[in-house]
BAROKE-233208 format. One record per residue: x, y, z of N, C-alpha, C in turn. Coordinates in pm, 1 decimal. Each point is the difference from the previous one (the first is absolute). Layout:
! residues N
[rec [X,Y,Z],[X,Y,Z],[X,Y,Z]] ...
This chain:
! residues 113
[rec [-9630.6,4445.1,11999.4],[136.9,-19.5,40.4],[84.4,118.9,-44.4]] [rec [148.0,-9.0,39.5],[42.1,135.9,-43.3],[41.5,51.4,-124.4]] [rec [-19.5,-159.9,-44.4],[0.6,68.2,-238.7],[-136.7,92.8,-3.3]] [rec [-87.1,-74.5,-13.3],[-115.9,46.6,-12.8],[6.0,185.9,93.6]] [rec [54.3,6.1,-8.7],[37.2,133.7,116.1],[57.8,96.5,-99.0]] [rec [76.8,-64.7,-45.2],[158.7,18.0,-94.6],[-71.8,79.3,-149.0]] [rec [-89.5,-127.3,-11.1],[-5.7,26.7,-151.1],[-18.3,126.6,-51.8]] [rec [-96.3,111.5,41.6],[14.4,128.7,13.1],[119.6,81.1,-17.2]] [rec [64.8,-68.7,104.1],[168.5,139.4,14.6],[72.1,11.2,-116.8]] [rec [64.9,94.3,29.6],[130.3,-26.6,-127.0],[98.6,-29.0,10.7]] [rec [83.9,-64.3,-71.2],[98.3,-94.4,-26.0],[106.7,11.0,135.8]] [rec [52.3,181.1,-19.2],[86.6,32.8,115.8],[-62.0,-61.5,148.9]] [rec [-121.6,69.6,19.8],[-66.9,-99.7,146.6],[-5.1,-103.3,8.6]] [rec [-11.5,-89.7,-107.5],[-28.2,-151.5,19.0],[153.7,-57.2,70.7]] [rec [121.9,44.3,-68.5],[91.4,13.6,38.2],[35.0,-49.9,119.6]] [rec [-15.0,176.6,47.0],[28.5,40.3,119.1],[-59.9,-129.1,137.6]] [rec [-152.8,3.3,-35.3],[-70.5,-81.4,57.4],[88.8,-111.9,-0.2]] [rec [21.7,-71.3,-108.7],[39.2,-110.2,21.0],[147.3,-51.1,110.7]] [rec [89.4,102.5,-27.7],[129.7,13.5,74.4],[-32.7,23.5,131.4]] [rec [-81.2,73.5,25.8],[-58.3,21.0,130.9],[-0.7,-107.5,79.2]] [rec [-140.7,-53.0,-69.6],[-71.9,-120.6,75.8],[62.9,-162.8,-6.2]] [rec [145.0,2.6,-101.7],[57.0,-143.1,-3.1],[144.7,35.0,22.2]] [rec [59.6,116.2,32.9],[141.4,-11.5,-22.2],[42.3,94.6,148.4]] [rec [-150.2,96.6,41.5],[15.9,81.6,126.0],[121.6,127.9,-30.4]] [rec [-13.7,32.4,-139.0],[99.1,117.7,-45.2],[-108.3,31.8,-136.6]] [rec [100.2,148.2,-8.3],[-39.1,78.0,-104.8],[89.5,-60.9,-124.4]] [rec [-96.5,29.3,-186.2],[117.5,-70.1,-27.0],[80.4,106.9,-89.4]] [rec [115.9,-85.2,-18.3],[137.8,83.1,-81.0],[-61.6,60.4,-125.7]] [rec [53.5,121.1,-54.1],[-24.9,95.1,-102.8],[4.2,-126.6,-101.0]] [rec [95.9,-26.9,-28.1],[46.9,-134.2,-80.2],[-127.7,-140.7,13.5]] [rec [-16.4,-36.1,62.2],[-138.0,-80.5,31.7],[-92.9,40.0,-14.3]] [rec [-77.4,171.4,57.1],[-113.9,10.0,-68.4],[19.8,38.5,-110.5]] [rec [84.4,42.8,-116.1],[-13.6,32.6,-174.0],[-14.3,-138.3,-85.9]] [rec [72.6,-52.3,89.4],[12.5,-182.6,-59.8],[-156.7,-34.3,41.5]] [rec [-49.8,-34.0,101.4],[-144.6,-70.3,17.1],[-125.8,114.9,-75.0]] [rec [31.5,99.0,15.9],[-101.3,83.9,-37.2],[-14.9,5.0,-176.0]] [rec [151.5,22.1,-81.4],[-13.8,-3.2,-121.9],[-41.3,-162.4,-19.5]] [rec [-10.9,-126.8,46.3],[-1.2,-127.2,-19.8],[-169.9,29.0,15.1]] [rec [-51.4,33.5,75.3],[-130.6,9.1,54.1],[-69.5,76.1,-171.6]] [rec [47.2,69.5,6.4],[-23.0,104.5,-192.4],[-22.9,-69.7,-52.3]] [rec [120.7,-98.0,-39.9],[-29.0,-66.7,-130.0],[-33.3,-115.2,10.4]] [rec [-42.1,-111.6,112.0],[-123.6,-48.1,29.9],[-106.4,33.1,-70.8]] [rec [-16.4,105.0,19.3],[-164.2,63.5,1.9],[1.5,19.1,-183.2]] [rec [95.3,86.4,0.1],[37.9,26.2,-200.6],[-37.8,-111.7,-55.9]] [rec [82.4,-113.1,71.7],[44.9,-142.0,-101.2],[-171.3,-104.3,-31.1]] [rec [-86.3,68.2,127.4],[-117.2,-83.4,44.6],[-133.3,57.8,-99.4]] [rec [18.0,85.4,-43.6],[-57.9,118.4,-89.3],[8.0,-86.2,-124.4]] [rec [108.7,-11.9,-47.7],[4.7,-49.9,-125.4],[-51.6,-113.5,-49.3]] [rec [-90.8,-98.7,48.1],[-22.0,-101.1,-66.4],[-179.0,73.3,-11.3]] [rec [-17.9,31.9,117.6],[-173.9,67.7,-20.0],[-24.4,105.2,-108.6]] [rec [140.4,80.2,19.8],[-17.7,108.6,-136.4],[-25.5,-91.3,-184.0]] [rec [64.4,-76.0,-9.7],[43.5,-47.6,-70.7],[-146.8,-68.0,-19.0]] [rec [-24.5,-99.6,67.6],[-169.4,-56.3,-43.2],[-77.7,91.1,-31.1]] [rec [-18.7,120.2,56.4],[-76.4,126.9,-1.0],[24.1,37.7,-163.5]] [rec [155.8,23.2,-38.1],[-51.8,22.5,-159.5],[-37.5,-37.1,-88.2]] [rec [32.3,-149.3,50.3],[-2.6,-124.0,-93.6],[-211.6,0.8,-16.6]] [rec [-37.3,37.8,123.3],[-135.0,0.4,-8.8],[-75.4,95.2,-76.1]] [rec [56.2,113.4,20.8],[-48.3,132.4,-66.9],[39.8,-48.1,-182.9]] [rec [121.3,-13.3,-8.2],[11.8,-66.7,-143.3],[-96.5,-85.7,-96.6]] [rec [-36.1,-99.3,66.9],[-104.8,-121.6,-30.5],[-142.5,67.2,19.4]] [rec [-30.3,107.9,96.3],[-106.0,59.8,-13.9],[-43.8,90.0,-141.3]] [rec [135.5,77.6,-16.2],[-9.7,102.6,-76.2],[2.3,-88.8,-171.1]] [rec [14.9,-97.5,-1.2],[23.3,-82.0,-124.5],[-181.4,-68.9,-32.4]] [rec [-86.5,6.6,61.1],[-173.5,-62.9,47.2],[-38.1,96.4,-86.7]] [rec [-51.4,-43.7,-66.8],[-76.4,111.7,-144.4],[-165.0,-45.2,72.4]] [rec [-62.2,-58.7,64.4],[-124.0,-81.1,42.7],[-28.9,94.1,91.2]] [rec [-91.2,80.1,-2.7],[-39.8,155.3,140.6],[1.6,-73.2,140.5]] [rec [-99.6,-150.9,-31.0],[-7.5,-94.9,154.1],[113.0,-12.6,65.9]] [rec [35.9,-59.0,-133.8],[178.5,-91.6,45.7],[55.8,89.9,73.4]] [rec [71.1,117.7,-78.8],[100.1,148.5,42.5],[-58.3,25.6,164.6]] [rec [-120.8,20.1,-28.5],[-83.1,-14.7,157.8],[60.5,-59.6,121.0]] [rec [-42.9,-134.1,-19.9],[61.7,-129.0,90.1],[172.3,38.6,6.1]] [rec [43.3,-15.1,-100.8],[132.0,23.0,20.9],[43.9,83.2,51.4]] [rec [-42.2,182.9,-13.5],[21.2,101.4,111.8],[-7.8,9.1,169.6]] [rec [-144.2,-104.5,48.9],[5.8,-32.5,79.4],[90.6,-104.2,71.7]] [rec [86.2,-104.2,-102.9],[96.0,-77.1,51.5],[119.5,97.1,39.1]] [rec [23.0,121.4,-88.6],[69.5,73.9,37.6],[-19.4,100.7,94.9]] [rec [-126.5,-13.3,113.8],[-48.8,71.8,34.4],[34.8,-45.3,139.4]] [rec [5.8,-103.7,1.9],[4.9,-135.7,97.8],[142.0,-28.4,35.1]] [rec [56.0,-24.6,-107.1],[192.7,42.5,-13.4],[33.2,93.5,99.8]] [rec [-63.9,135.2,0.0],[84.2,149.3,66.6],[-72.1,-56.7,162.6]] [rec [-121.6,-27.5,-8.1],[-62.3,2.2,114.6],[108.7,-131.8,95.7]] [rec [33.0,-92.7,-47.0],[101.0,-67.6,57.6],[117.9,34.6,31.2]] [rec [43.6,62.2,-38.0],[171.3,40.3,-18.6],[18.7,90.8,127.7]] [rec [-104.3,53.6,105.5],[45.3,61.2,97.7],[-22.1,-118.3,120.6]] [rec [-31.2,-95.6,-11.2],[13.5,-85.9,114.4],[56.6,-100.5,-43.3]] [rec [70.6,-16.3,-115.5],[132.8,-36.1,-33.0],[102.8,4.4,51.2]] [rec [-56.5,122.1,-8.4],[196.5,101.6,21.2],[8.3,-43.2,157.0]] [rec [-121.9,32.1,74.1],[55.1,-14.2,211.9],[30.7,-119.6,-6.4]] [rec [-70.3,-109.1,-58.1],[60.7,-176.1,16.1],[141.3,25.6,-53.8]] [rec [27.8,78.5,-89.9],[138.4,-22.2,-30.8],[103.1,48.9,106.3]] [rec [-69.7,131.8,40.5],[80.9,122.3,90.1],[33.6,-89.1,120.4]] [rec [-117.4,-81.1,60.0],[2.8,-52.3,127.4],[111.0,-132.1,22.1]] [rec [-66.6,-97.4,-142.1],[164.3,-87.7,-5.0],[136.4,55.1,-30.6]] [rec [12.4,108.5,-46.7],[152.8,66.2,-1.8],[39.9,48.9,185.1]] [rec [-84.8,71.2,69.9],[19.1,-1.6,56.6],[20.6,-97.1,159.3]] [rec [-95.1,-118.8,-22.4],[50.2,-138.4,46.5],[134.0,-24.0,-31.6]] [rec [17.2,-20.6,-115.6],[178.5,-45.8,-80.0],[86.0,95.2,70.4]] [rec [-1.6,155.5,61.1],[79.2,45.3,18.0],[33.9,4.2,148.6]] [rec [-82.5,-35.4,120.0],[-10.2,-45.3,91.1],[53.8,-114.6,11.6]] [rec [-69.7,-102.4,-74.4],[84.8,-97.9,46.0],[199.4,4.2,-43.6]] [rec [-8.8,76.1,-100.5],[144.2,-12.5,-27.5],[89.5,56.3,99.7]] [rec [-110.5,88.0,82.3],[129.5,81.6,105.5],[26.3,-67.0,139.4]] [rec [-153.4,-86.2,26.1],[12.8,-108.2,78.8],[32.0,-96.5,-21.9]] [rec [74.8,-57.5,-87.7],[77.0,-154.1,-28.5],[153.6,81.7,-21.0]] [rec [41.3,136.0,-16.1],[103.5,12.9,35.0],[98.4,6.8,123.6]] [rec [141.0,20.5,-27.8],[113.6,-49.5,128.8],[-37.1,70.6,94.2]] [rec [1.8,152.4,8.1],[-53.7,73.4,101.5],[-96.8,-9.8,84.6]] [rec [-139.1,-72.4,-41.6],[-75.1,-55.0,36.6],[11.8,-104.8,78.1]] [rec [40.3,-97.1,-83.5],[62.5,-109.1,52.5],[65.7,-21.4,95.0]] [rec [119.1,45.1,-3.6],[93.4,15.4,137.8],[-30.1,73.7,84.7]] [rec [-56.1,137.6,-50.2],[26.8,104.5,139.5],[-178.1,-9.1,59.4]] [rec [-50.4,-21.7,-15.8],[-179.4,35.1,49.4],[-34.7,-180.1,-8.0]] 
């Protein structure tokens, strides 16, 4: 579908795309700094809970005095990083659902299309 399209582009295109294909205009300087910086810190804000387990793991690893244990545990942290990039698109892809729909449940939408 056309997220799955999306997820790739960057923020400014997703944009654009989107105004395009739901509003049949380009959008305002003012609209894309607003959706595009919103789109940022999405992504920033979505970071932080995976980073955060990630040290918390490396921590509890680095504390394993047991060669096995430290072992096992590196690999939990190994397993941690290996997740965190198909994290991030489930995250990327519902931000960008949320931002679609917000431009299609708006007045412009609404009334004029």
């Amino acid at each position: 579908n056309r997220i799955d399209h999306l997820l790739a582009a960057d923020d400014d295109s997703i944009v654009e795309d989107l105004y395009l294909s739901a509003l049949s205009r380009l959008p305002s300087a003012a609209e894309r700094q607003k959706l595009t910086s919103a789109l940022a810190q999405v992504e920033d804000s979505d970071r932080l809970p995976a980073l955060a387990d990630l040290r918390q793991k490396i921590a509890a690893a680095q504390t394993v005095k047991d060669v096995a244990a430290r072992r096992k545990a590196l690999e939990g942290v190994e397993a941690r990083i290996r997740a965190i990039p198909a994290e991030t698109v489930r995250m990327r892809r519902k931000a960008l659902e949320d931002l679609y729909w917000s431009v299609l449940s708006s007045n412009e939408f609404l009334f004029n299309h």
